[in-house]
C-alpha positions as CSV (number, residue, x, y, z in Angstrom):
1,X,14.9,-6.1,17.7
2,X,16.9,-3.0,18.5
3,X,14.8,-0.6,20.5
4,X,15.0,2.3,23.2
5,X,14.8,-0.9,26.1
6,X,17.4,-0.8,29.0
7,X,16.1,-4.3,30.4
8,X,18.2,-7.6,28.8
9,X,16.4,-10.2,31.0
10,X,12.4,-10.4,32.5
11,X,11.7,-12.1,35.4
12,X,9.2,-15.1,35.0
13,X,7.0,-14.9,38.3
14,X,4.9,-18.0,37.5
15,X,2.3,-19.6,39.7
16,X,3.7,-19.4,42.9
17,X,6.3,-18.8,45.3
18,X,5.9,-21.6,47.6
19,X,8.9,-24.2,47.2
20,X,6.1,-26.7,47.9
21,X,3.7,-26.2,45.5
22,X,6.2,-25.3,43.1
23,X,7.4,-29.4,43.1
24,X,3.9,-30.3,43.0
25,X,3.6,-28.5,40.3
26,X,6.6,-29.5,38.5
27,X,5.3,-33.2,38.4
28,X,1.8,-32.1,37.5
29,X,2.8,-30.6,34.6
30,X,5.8,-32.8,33.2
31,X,3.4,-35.3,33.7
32,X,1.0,-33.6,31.4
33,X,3.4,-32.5,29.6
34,X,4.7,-36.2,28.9
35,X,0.8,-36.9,27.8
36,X,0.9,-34.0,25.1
37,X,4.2,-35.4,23.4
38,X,3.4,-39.0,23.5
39,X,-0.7,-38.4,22.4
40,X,0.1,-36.5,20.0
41,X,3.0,-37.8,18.0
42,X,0.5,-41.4,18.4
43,X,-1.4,-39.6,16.2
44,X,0.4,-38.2,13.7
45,X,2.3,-41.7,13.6
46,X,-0.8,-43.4,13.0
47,X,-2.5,-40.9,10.4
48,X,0.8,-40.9,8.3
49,X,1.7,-45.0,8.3
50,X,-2.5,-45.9,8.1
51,X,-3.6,-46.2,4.7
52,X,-7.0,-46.3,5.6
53,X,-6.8,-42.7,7.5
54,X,-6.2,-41.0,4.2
55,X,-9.4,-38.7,4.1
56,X,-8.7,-34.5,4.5
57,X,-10.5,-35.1,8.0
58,X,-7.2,-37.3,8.7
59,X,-5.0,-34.9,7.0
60,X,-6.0,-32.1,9.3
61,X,-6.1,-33.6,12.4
62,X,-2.5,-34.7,11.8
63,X,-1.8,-31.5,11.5
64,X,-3.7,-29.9,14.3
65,X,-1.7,-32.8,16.4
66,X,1.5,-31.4,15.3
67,X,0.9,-27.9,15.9
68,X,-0.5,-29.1,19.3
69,X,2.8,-30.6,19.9
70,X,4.8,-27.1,19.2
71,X,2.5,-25.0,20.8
72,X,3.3,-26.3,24.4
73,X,6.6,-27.0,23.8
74,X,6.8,-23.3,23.5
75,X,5.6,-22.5,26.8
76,X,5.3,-25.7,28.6
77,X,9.0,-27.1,28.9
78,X,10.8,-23.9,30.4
79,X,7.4,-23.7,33.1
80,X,8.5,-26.5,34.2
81,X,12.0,-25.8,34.4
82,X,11.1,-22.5,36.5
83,X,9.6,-24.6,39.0
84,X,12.4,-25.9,40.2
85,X,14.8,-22.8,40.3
86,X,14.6,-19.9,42.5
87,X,15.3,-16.9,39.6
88,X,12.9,-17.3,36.8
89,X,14.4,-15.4,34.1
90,X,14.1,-15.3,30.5
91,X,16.1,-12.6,28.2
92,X,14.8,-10.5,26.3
93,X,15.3,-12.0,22.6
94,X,14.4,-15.4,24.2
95,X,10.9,-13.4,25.7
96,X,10.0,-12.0,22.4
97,X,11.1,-15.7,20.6
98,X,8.6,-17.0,23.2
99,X,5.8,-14.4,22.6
100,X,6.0,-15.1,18.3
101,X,5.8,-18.8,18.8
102,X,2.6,-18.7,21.1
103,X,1.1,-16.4,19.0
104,X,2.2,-18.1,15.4
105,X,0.8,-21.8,16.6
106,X,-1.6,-20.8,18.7
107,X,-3.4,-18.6,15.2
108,X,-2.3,-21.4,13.2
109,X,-5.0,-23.9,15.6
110,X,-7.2,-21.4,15.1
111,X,-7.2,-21.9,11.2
112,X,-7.0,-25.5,11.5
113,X,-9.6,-25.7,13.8
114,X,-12.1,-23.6,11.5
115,X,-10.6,-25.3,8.0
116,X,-12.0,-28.6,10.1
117,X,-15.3,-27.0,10.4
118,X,-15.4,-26.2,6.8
119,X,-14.5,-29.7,5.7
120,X,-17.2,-31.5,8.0
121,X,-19.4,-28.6,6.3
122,X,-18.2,-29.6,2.8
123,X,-18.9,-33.6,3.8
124,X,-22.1,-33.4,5.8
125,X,-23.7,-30.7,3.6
126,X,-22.3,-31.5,0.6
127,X,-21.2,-35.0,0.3
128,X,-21.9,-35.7,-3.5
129,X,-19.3,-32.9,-4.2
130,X,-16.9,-33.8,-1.2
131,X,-14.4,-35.3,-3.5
132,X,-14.4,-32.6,-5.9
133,X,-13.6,-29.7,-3.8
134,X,-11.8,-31.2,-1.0
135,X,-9.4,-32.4,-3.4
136,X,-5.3,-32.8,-2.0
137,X,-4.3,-30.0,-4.0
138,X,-7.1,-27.6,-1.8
139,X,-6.1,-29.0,1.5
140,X,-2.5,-28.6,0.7
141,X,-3.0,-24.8,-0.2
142,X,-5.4,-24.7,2.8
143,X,-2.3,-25.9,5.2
144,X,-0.3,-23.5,3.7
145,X,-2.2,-20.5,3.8
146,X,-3.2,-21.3,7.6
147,X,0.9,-21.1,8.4
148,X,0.8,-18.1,6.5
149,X,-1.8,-16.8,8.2
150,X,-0.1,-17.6,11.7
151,X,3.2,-16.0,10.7
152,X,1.8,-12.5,10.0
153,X,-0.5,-12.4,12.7
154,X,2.3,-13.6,14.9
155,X,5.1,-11.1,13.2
156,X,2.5,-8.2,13.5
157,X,2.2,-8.7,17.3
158,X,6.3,-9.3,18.0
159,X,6.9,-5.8,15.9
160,X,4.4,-4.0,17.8
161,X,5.9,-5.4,21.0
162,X,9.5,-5.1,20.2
163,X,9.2,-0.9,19.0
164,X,7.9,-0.6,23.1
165,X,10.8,0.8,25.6
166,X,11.7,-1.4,28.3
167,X,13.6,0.5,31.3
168,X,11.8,0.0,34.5
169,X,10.2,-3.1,36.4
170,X,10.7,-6.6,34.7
171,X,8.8,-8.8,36.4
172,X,6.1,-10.6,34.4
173,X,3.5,-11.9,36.9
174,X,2.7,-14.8,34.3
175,X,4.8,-18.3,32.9
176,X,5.3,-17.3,29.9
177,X,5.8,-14.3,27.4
178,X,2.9,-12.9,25.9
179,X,1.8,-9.5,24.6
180,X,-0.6,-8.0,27.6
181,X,2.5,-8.5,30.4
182,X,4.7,-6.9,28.5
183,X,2.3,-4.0,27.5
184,X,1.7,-3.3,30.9
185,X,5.9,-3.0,31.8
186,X,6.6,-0.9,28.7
187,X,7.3,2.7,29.7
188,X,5.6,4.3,27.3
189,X,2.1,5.3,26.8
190,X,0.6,1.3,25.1
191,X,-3.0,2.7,24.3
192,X,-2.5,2.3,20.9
193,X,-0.3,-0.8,20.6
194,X,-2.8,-2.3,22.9
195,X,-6.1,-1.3,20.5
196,X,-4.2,-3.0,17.4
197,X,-3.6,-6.0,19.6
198,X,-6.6,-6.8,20.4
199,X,-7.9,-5.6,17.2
200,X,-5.1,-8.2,15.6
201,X,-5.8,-10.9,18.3
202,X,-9.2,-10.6,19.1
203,X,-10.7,-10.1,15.4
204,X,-9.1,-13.3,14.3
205,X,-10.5,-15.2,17.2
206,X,-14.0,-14.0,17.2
207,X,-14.4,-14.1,13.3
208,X,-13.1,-17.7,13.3
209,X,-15.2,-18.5,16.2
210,X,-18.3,-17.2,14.0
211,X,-17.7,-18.9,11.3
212,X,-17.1,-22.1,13.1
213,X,-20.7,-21.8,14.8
214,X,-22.6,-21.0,11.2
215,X,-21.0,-23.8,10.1
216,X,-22.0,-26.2,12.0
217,X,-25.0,-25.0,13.0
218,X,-25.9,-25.7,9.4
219,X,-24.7,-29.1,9.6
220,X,-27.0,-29.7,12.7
221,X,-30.3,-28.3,10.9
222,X,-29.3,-30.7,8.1
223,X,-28.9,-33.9,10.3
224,X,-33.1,-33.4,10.1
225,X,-32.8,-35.0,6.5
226,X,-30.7,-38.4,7.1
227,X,-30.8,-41.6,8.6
228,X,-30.2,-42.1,11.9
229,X,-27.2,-43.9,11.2
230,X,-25.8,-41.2,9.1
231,X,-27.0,-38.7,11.8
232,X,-25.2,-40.7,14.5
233,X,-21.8,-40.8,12.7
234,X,-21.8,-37.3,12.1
235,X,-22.8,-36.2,15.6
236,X,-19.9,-38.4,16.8
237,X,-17.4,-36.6,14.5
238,X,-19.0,-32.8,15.0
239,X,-19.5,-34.1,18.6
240,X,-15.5,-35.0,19.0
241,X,-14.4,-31.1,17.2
242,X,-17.3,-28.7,18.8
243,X,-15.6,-29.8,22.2
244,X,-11.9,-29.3,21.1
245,X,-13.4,-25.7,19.6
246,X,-14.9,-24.6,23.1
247,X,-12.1,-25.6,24.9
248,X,-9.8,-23.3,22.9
249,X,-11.4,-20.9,21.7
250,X,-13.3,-20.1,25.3
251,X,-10.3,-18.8,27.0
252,X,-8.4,-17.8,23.9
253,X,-11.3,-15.1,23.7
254,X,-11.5,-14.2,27.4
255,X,-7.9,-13.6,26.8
256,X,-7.8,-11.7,23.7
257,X,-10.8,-10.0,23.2
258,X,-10.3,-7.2,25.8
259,X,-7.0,-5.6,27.2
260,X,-5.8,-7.4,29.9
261,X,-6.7,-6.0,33.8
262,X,-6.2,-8.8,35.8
263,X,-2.6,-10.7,35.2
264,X,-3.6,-13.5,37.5
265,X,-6.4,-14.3,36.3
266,X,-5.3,-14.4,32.6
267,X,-2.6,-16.8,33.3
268,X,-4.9,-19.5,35.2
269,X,-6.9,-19.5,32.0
270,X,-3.9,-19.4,29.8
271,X,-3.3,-23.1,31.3
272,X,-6.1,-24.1,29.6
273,X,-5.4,-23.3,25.9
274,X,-1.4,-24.2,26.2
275,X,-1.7,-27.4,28.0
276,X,-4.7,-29.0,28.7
277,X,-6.3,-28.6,25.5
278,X,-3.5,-29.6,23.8
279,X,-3.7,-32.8,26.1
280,X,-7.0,-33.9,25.9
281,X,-7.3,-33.3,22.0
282,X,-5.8,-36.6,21.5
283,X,-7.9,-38.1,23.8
284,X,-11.3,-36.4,22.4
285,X,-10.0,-37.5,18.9
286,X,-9.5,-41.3,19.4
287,X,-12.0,-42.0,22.2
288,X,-14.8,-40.8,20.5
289,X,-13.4,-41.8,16.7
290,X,-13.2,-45.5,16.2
291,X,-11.3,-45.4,12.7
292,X,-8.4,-44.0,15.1
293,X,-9.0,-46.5,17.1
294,X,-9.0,-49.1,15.1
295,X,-6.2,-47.6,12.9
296,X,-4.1,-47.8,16.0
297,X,-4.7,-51.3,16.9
298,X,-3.7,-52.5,13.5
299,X,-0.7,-50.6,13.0
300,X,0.9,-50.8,16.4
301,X,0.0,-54.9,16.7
302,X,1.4,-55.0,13.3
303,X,4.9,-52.9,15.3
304,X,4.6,-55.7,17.3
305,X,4.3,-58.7,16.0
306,X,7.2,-58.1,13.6
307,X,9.2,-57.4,16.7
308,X,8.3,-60.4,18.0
309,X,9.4,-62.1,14.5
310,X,12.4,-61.0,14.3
């Protein structure tokens, strides 16, 4: 990380500077915050003791629950810290530590979230070969290739960002670092950096967004053939993931899909994709999935009444 850059800290400016809002604030989001650890790890507990939630479907959403998890602790728990101090700094290793793990998770829930698509695809369209080429082996080199994936997107974007010189203003009028702040303190001409960026960011957002809409708009126009109980089920499943895909991928692609002009504005919708998505995906999962459900009654009555035994 050795460059030409003079600055050894940023300055966070978050949300506000009202000492007020800021403490409404800090409860808002711990308590959100609270919701995204303890939702989560619920289901990642459940889908790894339940024996019944054994299907790649399961597998996948265990693992989009975990990487929901790490995503907002990478942002999340120090802006909530910075609420309740007066200087919001971060230095400048932690900054760029910051900016590779938003962009490594965040691309890794972007493969998940299309790998999804592909296996409702593979079940819905195909369901006579499901078995066959959903196999454990395939959705263990799927995982694997979707961290990959994340990795060099994210190490592309953090060597691109670390080359710039830092030597003037450090004041980053968002919560956390990212790659358009820091483009717009570097001082140096970013024109450049900034095309590969979005081309890097923005690319893998919108082609992963495209294929998640062929796909299932092919699983929609073949609904037409099957029952209605079969069409119901799926809708409920599709239903549950085409709502965690427009809540992500919505502002991830406002974000990402241009360079950045309005600071402000891009951190508002940043809220979105680092904590309330990750927040209500447990929610949109279980209240709409009633294997979870169920799975959850059983195992944590079962937690329960051997307590109670003992």
């Amino acid at each position: 990380m050795e460059n030409a850059s003079t600055v050894k800290e940023f300055i966070l400016l978050g949300f506000s500077e009202n000492q007020g809002v800021q403490k409404i604030f800090f409860v808002v989001f711990l308590f959100f915050y609270m919701i995204i650890l303890a939702g989560n790890l619920l289901i990642v507990i459940t889908v790894i003791r339940s024996q019944r939630l054994n299907s790649p479907m399961y597998f996948f959403l265990c693992y989009l629950s975990f990487v929901d998890i790490c995503y907002s602790s990478v942002t999340a728990p120090k802006m909530i810290a910075d609420f309740l101090v007066e200087n919001k700094t971060i230095s400048f290793v932690g900054c760029i530590a910051q900016l590779f793990g938003v962009h490594f998770f965040g691309c890794t829930e972007i493969f998940i979230l299309t790998v999804m698509a592909y296996d409702r695809y593979v079940a819905i369209c195909r369901p006579l070969h499901y078995t066959a080429v959903m196999t454990r082996r395939v959705c263990g080199r799927m995982v694997i290739g979707l961290w990959v994936g994340g990795f060099l997107h994210s190490i592309v974007q953090t060597l691109l960002t670390t080359q710039l010189p830092f030597c003037g203003p450090n004041k980053i009028d968002h919560y956390f670092c990212d790659v358009h702040p820091l483009l717009q303190l570097a001082c140096t001409n970013t024109y450049t950096v900034g095309i590969i960026v979005v081309a890097n960011s923005g690319m893998i957002t919108l082609s992963c967004f495209i294929i998640l809409v062929v796909s299932y708009i092919v699983i929609l126009v073949s609904l037409k053939s099957q029952t209605s109980e079969g069409r119901y089920k799926a809708l409920s499943t599709c239903g549950s993931h085409i709502t965690v895909v427009i809540l992500f991928f919505g502002p991830c692609t406002f974000i990402y899909i241009r360079p950045s002009s309005n600071l402000s504005e891009d951190k508002s919708v940043a809220v979105i994709y680092t904590v309330i998505t990750p927040m209500l995906n447990p929610l949109i999962y279980t209240l709409r999935n009633g294997e979870v459900k169920s799975a959850m009654r059983k195992l944590w009555s079962r937690k329960v009444g051997s307590e109670n035994g003992k």
